[in-house]
N, CA, C and O of each residue as an XYZ file, in Angstrom:
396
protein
N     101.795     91.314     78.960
C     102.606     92.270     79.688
C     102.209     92.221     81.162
O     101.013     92.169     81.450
N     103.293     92.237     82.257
C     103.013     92.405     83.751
C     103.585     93.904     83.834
O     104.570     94.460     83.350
N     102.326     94.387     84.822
C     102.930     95.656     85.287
C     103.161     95.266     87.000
O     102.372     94.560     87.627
N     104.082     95.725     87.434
C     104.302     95.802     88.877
C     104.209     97.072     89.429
O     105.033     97.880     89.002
N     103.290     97.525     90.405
C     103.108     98.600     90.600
C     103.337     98.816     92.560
O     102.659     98.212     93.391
N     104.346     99.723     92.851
C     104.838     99.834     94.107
C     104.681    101.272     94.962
O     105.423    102.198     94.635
N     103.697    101.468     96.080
C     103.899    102.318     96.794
C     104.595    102.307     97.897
O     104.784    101.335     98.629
N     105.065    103.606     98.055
C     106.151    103.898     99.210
C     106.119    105.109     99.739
O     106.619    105.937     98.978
N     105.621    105.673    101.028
C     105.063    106.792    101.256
C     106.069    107.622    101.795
O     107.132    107.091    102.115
N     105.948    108.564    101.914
C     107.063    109.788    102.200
C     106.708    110.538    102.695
O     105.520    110.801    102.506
N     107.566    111.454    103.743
C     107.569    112.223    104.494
C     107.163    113.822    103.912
O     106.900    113.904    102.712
N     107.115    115.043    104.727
C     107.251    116.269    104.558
C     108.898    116.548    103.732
O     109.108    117.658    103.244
N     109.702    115.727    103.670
C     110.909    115.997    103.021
C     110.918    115.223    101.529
O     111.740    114.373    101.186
N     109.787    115.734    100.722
C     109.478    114.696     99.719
C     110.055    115.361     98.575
O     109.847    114.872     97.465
N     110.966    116.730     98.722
C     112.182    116.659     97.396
C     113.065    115.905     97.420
O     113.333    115.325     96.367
N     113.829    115.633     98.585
C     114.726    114.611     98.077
C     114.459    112.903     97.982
O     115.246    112.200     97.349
N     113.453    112.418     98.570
C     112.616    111.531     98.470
C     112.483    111.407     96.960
O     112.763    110.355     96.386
N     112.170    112.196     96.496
C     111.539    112.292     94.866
C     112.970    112.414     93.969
O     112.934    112.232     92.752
N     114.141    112.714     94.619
C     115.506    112.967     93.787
C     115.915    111.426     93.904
O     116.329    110.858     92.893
N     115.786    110.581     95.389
C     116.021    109.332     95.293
C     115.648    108.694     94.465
O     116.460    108.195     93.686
N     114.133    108.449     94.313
C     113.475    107.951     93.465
C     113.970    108.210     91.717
O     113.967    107.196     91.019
N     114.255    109.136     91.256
C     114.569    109.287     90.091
C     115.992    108.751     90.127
O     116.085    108.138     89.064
N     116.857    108.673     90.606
C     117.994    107.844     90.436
C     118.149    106.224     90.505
O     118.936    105.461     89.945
N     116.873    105.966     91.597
C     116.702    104.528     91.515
C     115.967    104.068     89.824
O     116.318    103.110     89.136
N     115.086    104.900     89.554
C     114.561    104.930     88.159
C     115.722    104.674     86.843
O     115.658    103.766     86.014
N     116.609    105.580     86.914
C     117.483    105.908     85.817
C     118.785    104.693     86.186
O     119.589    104.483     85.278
N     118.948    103.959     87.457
C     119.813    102.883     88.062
C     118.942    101.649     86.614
O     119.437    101.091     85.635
N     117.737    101.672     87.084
C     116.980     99.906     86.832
C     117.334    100.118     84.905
O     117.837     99.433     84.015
N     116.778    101.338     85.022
C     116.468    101.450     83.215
C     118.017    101.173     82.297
O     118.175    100.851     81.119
N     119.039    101.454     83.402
C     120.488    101.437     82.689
C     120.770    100.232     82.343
O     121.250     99.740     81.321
N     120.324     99.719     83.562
C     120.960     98.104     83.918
C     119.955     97.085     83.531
O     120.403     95.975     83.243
N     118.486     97.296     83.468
C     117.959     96.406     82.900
C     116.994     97.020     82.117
O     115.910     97.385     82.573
N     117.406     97.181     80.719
C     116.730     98.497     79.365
C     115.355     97.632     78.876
O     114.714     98.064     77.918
N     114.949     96.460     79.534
C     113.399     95.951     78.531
C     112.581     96.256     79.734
O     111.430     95.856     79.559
N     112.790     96.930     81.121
C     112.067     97.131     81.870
C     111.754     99.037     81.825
O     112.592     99.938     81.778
N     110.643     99.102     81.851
C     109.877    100.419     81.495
C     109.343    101.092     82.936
O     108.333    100.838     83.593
N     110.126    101.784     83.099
C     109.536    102.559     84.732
C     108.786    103.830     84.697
O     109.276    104.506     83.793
N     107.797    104.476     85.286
C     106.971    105.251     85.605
C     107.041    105.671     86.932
O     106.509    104.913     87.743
N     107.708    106.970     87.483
C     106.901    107.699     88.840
C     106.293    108.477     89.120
O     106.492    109.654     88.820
N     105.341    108.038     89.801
C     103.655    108.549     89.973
C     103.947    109.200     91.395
O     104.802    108.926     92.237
N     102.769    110.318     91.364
C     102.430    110.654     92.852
C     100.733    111.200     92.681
O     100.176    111.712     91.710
N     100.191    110.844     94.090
C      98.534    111.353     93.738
C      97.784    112.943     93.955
O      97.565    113.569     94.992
N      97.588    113.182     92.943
C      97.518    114.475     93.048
C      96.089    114.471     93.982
O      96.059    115.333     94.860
N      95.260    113.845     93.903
C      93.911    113.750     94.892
C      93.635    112.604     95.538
O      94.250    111.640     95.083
N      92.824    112.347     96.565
C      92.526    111.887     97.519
C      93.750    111.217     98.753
O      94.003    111.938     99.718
N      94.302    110.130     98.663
C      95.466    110.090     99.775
C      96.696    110.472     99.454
O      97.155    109.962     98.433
N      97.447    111.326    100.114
C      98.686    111.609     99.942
C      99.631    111.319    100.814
O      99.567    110.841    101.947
N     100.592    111.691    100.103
C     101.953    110.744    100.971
C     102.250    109.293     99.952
O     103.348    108.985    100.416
N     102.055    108.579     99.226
C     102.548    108.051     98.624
C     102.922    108.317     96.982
O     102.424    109.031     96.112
N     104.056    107.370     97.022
C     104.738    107.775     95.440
C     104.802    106.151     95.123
O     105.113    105.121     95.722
N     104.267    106.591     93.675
C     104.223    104.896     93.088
C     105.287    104.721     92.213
O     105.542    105.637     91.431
N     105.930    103.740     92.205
C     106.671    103.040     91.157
C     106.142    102.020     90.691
O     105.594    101.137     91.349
N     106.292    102.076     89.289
C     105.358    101.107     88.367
C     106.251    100.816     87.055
O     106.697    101.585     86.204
N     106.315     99.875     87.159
C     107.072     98.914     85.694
C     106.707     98.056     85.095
O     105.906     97.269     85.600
N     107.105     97.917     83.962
C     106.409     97.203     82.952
C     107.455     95.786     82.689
O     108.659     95.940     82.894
N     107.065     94.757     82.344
C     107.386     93.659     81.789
C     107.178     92.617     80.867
O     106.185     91.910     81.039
N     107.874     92.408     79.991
C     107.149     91.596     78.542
C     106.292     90.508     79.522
O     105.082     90.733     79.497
N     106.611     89.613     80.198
C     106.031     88.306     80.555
C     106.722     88.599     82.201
O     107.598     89.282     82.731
N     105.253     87.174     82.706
C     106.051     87.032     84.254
C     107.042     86.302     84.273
O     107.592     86.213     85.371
N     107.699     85.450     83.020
C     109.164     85.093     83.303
C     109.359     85.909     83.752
O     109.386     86.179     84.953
N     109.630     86.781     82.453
C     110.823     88.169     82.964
C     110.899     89.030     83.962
O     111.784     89.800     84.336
N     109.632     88.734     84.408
C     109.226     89.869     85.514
C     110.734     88.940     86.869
O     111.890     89.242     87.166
N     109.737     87.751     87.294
C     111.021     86.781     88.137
C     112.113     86.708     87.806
O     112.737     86.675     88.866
N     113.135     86.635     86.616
C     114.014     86.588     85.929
C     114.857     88.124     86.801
O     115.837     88.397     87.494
N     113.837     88.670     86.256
C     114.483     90.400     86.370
C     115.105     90.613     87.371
O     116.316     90.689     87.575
N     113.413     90.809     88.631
C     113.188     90.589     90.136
C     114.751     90.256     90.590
O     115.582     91.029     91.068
N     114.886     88.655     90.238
C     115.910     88.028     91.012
C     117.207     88.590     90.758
O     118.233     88.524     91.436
N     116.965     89.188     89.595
C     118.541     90.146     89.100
C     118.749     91.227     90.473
O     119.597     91.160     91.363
N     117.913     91.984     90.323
C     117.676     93.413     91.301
C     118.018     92.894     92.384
O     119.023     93.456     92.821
N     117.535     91.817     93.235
C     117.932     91.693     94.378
C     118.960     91.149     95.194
O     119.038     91.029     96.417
N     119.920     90.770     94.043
C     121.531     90.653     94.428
C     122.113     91.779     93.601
O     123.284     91.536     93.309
N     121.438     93.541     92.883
C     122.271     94.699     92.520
C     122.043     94.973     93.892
O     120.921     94.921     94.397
N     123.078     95.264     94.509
C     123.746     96.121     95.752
C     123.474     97.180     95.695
O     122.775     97.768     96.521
N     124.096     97.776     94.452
C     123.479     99.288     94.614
C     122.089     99.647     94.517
O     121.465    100.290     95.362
N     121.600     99.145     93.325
C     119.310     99.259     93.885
C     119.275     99.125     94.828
O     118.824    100.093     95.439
N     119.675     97.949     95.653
C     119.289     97.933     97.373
C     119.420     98.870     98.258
O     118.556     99.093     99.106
N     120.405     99.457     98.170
C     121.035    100.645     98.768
C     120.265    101.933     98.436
O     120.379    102.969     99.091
N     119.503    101.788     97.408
C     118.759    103.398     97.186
C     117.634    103.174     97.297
O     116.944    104.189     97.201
N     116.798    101.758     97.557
C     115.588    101.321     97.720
C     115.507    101.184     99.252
O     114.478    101.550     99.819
N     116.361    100.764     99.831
C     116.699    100.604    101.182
C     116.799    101.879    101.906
O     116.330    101.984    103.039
N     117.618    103.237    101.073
C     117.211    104.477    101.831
C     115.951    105.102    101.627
O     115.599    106.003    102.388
N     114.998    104.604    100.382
C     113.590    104.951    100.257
C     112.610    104.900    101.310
O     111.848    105.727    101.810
N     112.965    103.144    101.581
C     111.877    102.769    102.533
C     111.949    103.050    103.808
O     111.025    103.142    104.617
N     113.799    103.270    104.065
C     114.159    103.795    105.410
C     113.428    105.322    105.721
O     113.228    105.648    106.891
N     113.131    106.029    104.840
C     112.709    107.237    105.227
C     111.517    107.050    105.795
O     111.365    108.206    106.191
N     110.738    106.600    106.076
C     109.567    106.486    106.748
C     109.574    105.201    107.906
O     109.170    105.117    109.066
N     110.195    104.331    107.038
C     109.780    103.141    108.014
C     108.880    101.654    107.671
O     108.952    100.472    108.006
N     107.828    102.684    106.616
C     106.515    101.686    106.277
C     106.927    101.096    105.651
O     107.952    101.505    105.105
N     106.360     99.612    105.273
C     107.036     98.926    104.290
C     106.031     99.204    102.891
O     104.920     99.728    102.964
N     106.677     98.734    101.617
C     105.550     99.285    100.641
C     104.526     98.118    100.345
O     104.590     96.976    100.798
N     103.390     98.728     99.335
C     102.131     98.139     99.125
C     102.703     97.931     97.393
O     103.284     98.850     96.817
N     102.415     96.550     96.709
C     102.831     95.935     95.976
C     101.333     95.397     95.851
O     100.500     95.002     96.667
N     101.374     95.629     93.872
C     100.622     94.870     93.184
C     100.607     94.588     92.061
O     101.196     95.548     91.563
N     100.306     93.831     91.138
C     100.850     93.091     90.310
C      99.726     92.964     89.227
O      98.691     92.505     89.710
N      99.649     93.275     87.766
C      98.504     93.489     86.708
C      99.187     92.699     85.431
O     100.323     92.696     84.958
N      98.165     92.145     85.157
C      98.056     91.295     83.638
C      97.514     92.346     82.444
O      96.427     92.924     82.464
N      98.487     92.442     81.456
C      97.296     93.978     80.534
C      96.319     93.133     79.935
O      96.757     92.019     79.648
N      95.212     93.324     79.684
C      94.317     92.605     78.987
C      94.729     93.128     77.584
O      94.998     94.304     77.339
N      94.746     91.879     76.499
C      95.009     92.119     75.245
C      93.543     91.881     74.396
O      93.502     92.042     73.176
């Protein structure tokens, strides 16, 4: 299993930040149902970021997927007003589960 795990930090306006985020969530899961999403936020030490984290049988699928998402127009468009809210670009990392 690959997990991909994505921060993206947010402003003082982090309800609707967090309403984006759940629609981009409920967008991926419609359109691509073997991918498993999680949104996180840290309750201690740095704040201001919100993680998105997904799961994937294999890194085929992970690339397979990936390359799907980034010709959906519409993900772009709600990922694109995510990152627009701040500016920063996000911090991306990538886990093997140990079996």
């Amino acid at each position: 299993m690959i997990i991909h795990q994505r921060e993206i930090s947010y402003t003082s306006d982090y309800q609707t930040f967090f309403e984006a985020l759940v629609k981009a969530k409920m967008h991926i899961e419609k359109r691509f149902p073997e991918v498993s999403v999680e949104l996180m936020y840290n309750l201690a030490g740095e704040r201001g970021f919100a993680t998105i984290q997904t799961r994937y049988p294999s890194l085929a699928d992970y690339e397979r997927i990936d390359s799907e998402m980034d010709q959906d127009e519409e993900l772009m468009k709600l990922l694109e007003d995510l990152i627009g809210s701040t500016g920063n670009l996000p911090i991306d990392q990538f886990y093997r589960v140990i079996k």
